[in-house]
MMTF fields as JSON, N, C-alpha, C and O atoms, coordinates in Angstrom:
{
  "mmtfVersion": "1.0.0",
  "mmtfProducer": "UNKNOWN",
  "numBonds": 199,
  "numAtoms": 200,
  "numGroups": 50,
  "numChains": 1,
  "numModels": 1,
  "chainsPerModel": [1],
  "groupsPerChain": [50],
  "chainIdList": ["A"],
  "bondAtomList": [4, 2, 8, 6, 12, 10, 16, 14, 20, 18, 24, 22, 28, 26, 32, 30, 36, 34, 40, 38, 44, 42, 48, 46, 52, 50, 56, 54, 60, 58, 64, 62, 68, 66, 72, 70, 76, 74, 80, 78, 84, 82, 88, 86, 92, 90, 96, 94, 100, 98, 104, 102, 108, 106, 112, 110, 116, 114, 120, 118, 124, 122, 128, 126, 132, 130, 136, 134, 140, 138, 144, 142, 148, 146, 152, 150, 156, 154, 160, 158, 164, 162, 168, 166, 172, 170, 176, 174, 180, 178, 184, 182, 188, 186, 192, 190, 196, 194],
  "bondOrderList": [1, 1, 1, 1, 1, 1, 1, 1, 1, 1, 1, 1, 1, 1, 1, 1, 1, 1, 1, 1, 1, 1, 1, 1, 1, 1, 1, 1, 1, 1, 1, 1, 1, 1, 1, 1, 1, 1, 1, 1, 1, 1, 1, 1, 1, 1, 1, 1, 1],
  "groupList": [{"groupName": "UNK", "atomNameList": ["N", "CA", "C", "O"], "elementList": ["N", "C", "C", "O"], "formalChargeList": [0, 0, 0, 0], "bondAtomList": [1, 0, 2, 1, 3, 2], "bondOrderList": [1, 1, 2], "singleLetterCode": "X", "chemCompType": "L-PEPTIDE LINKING"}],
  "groupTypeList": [0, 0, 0, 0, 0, 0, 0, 0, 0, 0, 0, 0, 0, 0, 0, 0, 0, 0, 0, 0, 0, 0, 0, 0, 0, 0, 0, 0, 0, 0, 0, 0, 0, 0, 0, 0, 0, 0, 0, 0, 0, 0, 0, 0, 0, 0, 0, 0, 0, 0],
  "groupIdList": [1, 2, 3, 4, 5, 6, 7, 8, 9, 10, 11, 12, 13, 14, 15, 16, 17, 18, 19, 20, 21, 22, 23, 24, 25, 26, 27, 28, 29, 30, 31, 32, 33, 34, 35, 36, 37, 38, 39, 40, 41, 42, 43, 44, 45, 46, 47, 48, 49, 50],
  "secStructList": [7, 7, 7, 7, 7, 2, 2, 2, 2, 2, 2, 2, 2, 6, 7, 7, 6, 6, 1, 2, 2, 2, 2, 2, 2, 2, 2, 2, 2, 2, 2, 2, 2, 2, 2, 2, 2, 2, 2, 2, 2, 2, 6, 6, 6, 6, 7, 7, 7, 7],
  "xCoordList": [-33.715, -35.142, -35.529, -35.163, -36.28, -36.6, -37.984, -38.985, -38.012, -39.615, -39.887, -39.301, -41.056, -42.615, -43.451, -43.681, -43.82, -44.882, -46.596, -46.841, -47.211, -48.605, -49.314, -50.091, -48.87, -49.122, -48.645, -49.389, -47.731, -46.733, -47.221, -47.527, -47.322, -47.98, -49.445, -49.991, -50.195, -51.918, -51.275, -51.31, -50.748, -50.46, -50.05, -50.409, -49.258, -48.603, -49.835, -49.687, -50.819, -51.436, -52.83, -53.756, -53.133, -54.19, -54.653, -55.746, -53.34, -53.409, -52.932, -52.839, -52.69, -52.808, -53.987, -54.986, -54.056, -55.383, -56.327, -55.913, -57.457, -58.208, -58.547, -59.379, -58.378, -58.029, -59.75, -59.623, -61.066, -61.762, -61.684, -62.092, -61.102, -60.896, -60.573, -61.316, -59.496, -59.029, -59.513, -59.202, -60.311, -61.46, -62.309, -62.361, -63.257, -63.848, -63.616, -64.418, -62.332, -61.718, -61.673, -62.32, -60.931, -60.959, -62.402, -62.451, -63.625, -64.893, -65.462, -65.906, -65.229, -65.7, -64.728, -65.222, -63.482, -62.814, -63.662, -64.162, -64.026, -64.149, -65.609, -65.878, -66.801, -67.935, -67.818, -68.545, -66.789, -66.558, -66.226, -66.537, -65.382, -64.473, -65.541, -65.398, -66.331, -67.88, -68.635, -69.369, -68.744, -69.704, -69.346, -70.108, -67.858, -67.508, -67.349, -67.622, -66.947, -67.212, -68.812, -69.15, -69.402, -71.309, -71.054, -71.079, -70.796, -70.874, -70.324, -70.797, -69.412, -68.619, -69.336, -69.929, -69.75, -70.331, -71.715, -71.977, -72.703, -73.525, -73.5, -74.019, -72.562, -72.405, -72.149, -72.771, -70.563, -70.402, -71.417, -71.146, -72.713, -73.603, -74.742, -75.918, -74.02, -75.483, -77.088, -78.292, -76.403, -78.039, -78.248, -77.328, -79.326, -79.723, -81.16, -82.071, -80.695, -81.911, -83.398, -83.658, -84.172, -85.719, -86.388, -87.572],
  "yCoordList": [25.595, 25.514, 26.594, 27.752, 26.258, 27.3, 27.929, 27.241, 29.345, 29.745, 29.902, 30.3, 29.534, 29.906, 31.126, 31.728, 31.419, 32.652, 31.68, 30.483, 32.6, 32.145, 31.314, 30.367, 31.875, 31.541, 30.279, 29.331, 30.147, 28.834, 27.703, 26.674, 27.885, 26.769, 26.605, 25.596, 27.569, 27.395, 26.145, 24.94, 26.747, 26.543, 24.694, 23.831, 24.606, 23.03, 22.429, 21.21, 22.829, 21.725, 22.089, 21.466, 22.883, 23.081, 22.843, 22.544, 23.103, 22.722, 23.915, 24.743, 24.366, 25.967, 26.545, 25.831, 28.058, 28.76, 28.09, 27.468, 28.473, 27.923, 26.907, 26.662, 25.758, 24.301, 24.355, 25.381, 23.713, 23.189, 23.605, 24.631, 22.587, 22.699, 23.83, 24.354, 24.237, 25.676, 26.926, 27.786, 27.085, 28.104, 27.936, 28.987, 26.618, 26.264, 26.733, 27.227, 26.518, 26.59, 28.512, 29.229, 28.979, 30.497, 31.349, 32.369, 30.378, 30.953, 30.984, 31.952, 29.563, 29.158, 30.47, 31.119, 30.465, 31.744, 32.759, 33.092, 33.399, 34.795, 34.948, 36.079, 34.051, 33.85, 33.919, 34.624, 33.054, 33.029, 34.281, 34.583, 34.985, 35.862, 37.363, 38.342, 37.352, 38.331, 38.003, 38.9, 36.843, 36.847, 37.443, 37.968, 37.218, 37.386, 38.96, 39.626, 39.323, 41.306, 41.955, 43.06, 41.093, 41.29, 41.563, 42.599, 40.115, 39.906, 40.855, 40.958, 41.297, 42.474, 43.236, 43.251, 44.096, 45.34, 46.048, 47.093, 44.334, 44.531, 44.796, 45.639, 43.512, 44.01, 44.91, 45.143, 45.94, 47.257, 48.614, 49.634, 48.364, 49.374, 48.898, 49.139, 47.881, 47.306, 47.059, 47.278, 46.629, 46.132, 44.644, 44.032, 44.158, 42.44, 42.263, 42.944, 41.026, 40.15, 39.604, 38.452, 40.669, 40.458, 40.741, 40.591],
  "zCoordList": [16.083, 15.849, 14.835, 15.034, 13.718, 13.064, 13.205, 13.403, 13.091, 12.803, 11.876, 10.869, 12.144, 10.973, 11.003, 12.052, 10.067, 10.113, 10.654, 10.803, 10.762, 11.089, 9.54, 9.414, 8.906, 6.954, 7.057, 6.804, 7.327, 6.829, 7.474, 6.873, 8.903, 9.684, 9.44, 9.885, 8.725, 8.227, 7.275, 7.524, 6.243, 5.115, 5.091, 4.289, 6.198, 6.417, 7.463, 7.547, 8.155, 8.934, 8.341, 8.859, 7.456, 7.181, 5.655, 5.172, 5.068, 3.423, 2.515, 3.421, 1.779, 1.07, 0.654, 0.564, 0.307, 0.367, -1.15, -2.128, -0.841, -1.953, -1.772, -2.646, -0.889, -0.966, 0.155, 0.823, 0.515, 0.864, 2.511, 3.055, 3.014, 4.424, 5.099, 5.929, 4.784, 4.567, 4.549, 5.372, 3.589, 3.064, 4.245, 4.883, 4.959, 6.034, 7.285, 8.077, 7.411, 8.77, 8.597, 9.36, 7.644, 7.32, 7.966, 8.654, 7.375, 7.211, 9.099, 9.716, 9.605, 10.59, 11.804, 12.727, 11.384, 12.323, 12.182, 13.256, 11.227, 11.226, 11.434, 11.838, 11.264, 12.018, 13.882, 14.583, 14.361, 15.557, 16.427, 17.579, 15.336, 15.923, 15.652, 16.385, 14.788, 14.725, 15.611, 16.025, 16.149, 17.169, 18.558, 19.37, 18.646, 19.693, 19.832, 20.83, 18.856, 18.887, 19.164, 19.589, 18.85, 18.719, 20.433, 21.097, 20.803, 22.109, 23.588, 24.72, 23.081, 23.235, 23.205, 24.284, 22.435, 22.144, 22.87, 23.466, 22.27, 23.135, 25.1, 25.832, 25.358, 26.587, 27.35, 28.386, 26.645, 26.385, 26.478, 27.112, 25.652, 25.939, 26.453, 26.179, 27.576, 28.469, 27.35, 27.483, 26.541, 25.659, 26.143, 26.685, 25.957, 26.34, 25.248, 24.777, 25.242, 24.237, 24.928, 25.275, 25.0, 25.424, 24.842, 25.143]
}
């Protein structure tokens, strides 16, 4: 069985960089993955949305 890097398998089910979908899927992670630190943080120093 061979391995892949994390690159390689983006790269084969997702397309290569630059490419539309890609760039999307890139954008849509790192929105997700900011929210989820927000989410974190706030909870962390007991802040809440009122």
């Amino acid at each position: 069985m061979k391995l892949l890097s994390l690159r390689q398998l983006k790269d084969k089910h997702l397309g290569e960089v630059e490419i539309i979908e890609r760039d999307k899927y890139e954008f849509d992670l790192k929105i997700e993955i900011l929210g989820d630190m927000i989410k974190y943080l706030r909870k962390e120093r007991k802040l809440t949305q009122q």
